[in-house]
C-alpha positions in Angstrom: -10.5 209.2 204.4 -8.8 211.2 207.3 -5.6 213.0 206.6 -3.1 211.7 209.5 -0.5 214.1 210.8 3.3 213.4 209.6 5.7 212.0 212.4 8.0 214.8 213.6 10.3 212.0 215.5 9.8 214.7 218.4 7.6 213.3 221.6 4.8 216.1 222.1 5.5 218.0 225.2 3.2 218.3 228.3 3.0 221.5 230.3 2.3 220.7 233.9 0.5 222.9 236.2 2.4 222.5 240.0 0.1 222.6 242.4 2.0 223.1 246.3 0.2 221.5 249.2 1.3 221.7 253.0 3.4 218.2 252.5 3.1 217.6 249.2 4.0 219.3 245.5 1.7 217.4 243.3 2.2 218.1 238.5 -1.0 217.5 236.7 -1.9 218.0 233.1 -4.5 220.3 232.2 -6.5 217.5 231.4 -5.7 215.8 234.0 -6.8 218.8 236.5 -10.2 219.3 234.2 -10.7 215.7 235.0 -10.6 215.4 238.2 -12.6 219.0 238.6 -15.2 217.2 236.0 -16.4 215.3 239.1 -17.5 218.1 241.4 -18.8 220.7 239.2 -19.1 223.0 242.5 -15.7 223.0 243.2 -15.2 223.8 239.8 -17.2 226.6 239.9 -16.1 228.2 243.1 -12.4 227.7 241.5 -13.7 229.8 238.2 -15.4 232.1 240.8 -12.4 232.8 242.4 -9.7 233.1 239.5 -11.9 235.5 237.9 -11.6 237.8 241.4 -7.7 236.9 241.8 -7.3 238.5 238.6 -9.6 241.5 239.1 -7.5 242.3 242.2 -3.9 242.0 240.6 -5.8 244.1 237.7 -6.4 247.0 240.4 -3.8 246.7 242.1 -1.4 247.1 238.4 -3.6 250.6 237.7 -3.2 251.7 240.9 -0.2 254.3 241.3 2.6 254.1 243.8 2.3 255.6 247.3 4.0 258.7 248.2 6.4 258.4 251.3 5.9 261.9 252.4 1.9 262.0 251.8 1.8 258.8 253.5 3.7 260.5 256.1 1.6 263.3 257.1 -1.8 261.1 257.0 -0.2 259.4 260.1 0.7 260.6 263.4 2.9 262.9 263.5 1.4 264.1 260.4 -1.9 264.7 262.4 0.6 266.4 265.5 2.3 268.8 262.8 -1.1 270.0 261.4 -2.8 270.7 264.5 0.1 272.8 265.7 -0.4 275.2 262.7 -3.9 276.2 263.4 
């Protein structure tokens, strides 16, 4: 015989996941986005595909140290100016 769960007297609560589009702000479920993914398992794929390299790239960007304003300075023009007036 199954074990049932006690009654908290609390309803369950359901995360959305807001998705914006150009007119429209649409909230699903996680299993209600799954589902509707479950029916083109290419577009499911290309979304994996593409979280997976949206996170490698906030990943690099996180390691990557911030730029110096004076080094970024000479690297342009008047950087380029100044260092050929030295020689």
């Amino acid at each position: 015989m199954e074990e049932q769960a006690t009654y908290s007297g609390k309803p369950l609560k359901k995360k959305y996941i807001e998705l914006k589009l150009t007119k429209h702000t649409l909230f699903l479920t996680e299993a209600e986005l799954a589902s509707l993914l479950a029916h083109d398992p290419g577009l499911w794929r290309e979304a994996v595909k593409r979280g997976k390299a949206f996170l490698r790239k906030r990943q690099a960007r996180d390691r990557k140290p911030p730029v110096n304003v004076s080094a970024k300075q000479q690297t342009g023009f008047l950087g380029r100016i100044r260092n050929r007036n030295t020689y």
